[in-house]
C-alpha positions in Angstrom: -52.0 -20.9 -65.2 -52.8 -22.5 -68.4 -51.0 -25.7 -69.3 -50.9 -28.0 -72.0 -51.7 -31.4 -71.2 -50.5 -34.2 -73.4 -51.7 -37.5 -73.3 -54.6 -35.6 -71.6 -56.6 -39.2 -72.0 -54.4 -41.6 -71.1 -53.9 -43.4 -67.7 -51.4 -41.1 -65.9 -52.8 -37.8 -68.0 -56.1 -38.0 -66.7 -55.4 -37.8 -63.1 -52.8 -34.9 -63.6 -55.6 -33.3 -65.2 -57.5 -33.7 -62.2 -55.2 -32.8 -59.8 -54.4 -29.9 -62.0 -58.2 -28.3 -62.2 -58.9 -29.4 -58.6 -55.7 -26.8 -57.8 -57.2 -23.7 -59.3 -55.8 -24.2 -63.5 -56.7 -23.8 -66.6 -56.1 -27.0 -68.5 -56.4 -27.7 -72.4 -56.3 -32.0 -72.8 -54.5 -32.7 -75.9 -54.6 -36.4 -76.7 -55.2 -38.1 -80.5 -57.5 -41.1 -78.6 -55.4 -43.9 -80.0 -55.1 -45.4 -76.4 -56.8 -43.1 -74.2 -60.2 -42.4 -73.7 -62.3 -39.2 -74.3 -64.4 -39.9 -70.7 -61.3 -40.0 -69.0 -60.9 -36.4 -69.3 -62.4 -33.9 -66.5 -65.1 -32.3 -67.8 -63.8 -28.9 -67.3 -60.7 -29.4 -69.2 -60.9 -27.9 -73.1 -60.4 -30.7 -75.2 -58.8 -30.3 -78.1 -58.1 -34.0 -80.2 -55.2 -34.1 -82.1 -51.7 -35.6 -82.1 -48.4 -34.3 -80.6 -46.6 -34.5 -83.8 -49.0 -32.4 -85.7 -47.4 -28.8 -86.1 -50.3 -27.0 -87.3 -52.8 -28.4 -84.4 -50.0 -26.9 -81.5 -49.8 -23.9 -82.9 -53.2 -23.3 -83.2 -53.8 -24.4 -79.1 -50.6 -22.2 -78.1 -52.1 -19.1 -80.5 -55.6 -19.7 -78.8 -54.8 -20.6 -75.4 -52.1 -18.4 -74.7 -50.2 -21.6 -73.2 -48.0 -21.1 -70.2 -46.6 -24.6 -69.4 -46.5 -28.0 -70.1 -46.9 -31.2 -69.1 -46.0 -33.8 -71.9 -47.0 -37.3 -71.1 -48.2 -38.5 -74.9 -46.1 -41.2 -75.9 -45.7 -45.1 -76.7 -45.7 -47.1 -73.7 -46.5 -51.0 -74.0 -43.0 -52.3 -73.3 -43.5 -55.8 -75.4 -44.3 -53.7 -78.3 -41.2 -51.5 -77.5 -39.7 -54.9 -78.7 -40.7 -56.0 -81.4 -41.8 -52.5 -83.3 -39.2 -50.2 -81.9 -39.8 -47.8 -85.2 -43.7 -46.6 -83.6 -42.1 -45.7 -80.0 -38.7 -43.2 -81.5 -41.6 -41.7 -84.2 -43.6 -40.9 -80.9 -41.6 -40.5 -78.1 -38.6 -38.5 -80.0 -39.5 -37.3 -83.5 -43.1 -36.1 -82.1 -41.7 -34.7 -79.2 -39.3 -32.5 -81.0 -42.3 -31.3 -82.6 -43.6 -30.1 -79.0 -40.8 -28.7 -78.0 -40.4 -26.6 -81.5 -43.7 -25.3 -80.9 -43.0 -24.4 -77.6 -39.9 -22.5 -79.2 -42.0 -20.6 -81.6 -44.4 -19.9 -78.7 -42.1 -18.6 -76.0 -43.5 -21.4 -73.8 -40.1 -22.3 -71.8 -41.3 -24.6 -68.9 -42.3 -28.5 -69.0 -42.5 -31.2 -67.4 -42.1 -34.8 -68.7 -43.0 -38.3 -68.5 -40.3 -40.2 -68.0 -39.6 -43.9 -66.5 -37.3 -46.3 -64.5 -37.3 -47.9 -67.6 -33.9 -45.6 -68.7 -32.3 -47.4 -66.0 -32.7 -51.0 -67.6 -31.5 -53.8 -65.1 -30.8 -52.2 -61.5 -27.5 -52.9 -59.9 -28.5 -52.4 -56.8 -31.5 -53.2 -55.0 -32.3 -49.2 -54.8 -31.9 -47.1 -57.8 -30.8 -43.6 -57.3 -30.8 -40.9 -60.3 -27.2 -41.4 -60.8 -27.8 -44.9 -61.6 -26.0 -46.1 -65.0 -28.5 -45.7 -67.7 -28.9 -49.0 -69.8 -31.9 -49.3 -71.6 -33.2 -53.1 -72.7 -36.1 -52.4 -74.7 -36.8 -48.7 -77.1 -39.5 -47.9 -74.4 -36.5 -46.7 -72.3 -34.3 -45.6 -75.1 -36.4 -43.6 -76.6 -37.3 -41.8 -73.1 -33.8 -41.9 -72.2 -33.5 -39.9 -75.7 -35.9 -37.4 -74.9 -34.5 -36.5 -71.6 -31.2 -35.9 -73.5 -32.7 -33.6 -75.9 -34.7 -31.5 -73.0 -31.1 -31.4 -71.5 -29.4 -29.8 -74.7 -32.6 -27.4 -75.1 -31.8 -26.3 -71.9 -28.5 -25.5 -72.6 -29.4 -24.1 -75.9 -32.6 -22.4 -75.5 -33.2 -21.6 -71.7 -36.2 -24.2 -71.6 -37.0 -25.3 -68.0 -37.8 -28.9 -67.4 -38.6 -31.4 -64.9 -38.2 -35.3 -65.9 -40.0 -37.4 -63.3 -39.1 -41.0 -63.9 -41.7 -43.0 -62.8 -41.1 -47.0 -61.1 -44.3 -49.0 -61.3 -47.8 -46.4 -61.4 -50.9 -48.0 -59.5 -54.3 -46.7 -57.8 -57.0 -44.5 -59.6 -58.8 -41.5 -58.1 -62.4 -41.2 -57.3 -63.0 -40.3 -60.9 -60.5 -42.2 -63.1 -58.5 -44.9 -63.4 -56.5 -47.7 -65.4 -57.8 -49.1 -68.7 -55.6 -50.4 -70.9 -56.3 -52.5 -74.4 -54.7 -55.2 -73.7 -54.2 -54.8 -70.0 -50.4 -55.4 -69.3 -49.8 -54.3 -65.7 -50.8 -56.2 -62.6 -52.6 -54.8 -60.0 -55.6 -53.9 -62.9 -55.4 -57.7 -63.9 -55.7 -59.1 -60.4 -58.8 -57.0 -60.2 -60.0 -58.4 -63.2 -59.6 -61.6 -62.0 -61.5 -60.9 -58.6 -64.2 -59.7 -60.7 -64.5 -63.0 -62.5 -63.3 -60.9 -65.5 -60.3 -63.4 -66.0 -60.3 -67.3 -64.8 -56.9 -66.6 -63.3 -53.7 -65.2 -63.2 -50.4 -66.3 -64.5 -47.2 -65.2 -62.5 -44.2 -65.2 -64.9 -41.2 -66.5 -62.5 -41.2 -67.6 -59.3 -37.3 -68.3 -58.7 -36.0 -64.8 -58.5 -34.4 -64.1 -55.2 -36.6 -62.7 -53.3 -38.4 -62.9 -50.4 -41.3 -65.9 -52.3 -39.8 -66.0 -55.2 -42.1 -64.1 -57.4 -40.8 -60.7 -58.6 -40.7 -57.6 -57.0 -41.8 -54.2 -57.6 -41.7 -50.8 -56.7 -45.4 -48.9 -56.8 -46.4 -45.6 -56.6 -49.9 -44.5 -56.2 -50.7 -42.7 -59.0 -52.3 -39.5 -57.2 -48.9 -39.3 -55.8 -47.3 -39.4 -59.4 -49.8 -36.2 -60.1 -48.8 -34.1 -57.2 -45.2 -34.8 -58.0 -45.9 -32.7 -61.0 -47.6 -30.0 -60.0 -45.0 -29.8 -57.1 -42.0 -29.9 -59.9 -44.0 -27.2 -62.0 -44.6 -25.0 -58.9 -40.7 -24.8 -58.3 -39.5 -24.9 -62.0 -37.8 -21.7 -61.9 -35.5 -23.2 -58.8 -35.2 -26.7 -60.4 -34.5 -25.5 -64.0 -32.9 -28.7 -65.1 -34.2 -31.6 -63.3 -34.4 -35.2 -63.0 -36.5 -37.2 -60.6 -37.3 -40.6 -59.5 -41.1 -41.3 -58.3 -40.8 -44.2 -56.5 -42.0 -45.8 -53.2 -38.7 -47.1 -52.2 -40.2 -49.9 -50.8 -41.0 -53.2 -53.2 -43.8 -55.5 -53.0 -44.1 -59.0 -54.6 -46.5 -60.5 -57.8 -47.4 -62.5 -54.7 -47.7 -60.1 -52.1 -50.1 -58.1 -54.6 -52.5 -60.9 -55.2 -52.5 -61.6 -51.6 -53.6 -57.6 -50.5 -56.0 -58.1 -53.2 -57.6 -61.2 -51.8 -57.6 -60.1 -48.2 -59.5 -56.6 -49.3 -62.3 -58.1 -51.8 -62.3 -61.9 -49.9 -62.4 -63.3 -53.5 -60.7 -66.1 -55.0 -57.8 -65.1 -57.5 
């Protein structure tokens, strides 16, 4: 099959890319190398540089590669900036998404698969969170996601498009090829590393008075290679699915704490 990956370069869009070529598919990598970077992608992906929103640059890759499917993870992702410049993450996660999806129209390219987040969810209100869970967004990271997964609903209803939103909890782990690098570095286990590496003269844990089990917060992570075959499973079964919405999670939460300790015990260094 060939499939359109988005964010082809990014953390998460790498490994799908991976996974994807290692099951037998063509893949074109789409990414505009803003955040991601052009070694990350498997070699025997076509690469094709450019961004989501740009209309002329998809409909030159769905002319060219006669496009089957989908698999969008381009978007804005670093929450604190999700705060403070909430203008960046609607332009890319809705407005330049719409652009995909429009493309997709013009191309008679009716299946996808999205990157979404736990972050739609906002606080929990319970210590598990199910797909039904009330959606509350706290930061345009998750509105804006929350958005898209709206508008994927209503082109569904509109338009026949098949989709799969898999919301993701807390992605960690790298394959044997690729892995996490982020500029700055925001999530934990890649910064605990760091600091085993004598990258970083420490880490700083940001609460230690939640109830929990030591205090420190707690997480729920999924191994990243696990977050890939969840995609390729949902593609597989799109025709069943249709309209789908999916929580990628571990189900079982680990603390800041607990984290730094693993990493201690498996490289005996001093974090």
């Amino acid at each position: 099959m060939n499939i359109l990956v988005t964010g082809a370069a990014g953390y998460v869009g790498s490994i799908v890319v991976e996974e994807l070529i290692k099951a037998g598919d063509a893949v074109i990598a789409l990414d505009n190398l803003q955040q991601g970077h052009r070694q990350a992608v498997h070699p025997e992906a076509v690469f094709v540089q450019g961004d989501v929103g740009d209309a002329q640059t998809l409909d030159q890759v769905f002319q060219q590669r006669q496009i089957e499917a989908v698999m969008h993870m381009a978007a804005e992702t670093v929450v604190e900036l999700s705060v403070t410049d909430p203008v960046r993450f609607f332009r890319c996660n809705v407005v330049n998404g719409m652009a995909l999806l429009d493309a997709m129209m013009r191309h008679n390219v009716s299946r996808l698969i999205f990157s979404s987040t736990a972050a739609v969810y906002g606080e929990p209100e319970s210590p598990l969170i199910h797909e039904g869970h009330r959606k509350a967004p706290i930061n345009s990271y998750g509105e804006s996601k929350l958005m898209f997964e709206n508008i994927l609903a209503w082109y569904h209803r509109a338009y026949g498009l098949k989709f799969a939103a898999l919301r993701y909890f807390n992605a960690a782990g790298a394959s044997q090829r690729f892995g996490e690098d982020h500029s700055p570095e925001t999530h934990l286990v890649p910064i605990v590393l760091q600091a085993a590496l004598g990258q970083r003269k420490h880490i700083v844990i940001f609460g230690t008075d939640y109830p929990t089990r030591d205090g420190s917060c707690v997480r729920d992570y999924v191994h990243i290679a696990d977050i890939a075959q969840a995609h390729i499973l949902a593609l597989r079964r799109l025709d069943k699915l249709g309209n789908a919405t999916y929580n990628l999670g571990n189900s079982a939460g680990y603390s800041v704490i607990e984290v730094i300790e693993a990493a201690r015990r498996v490289t005996s260094a001093a974090i």
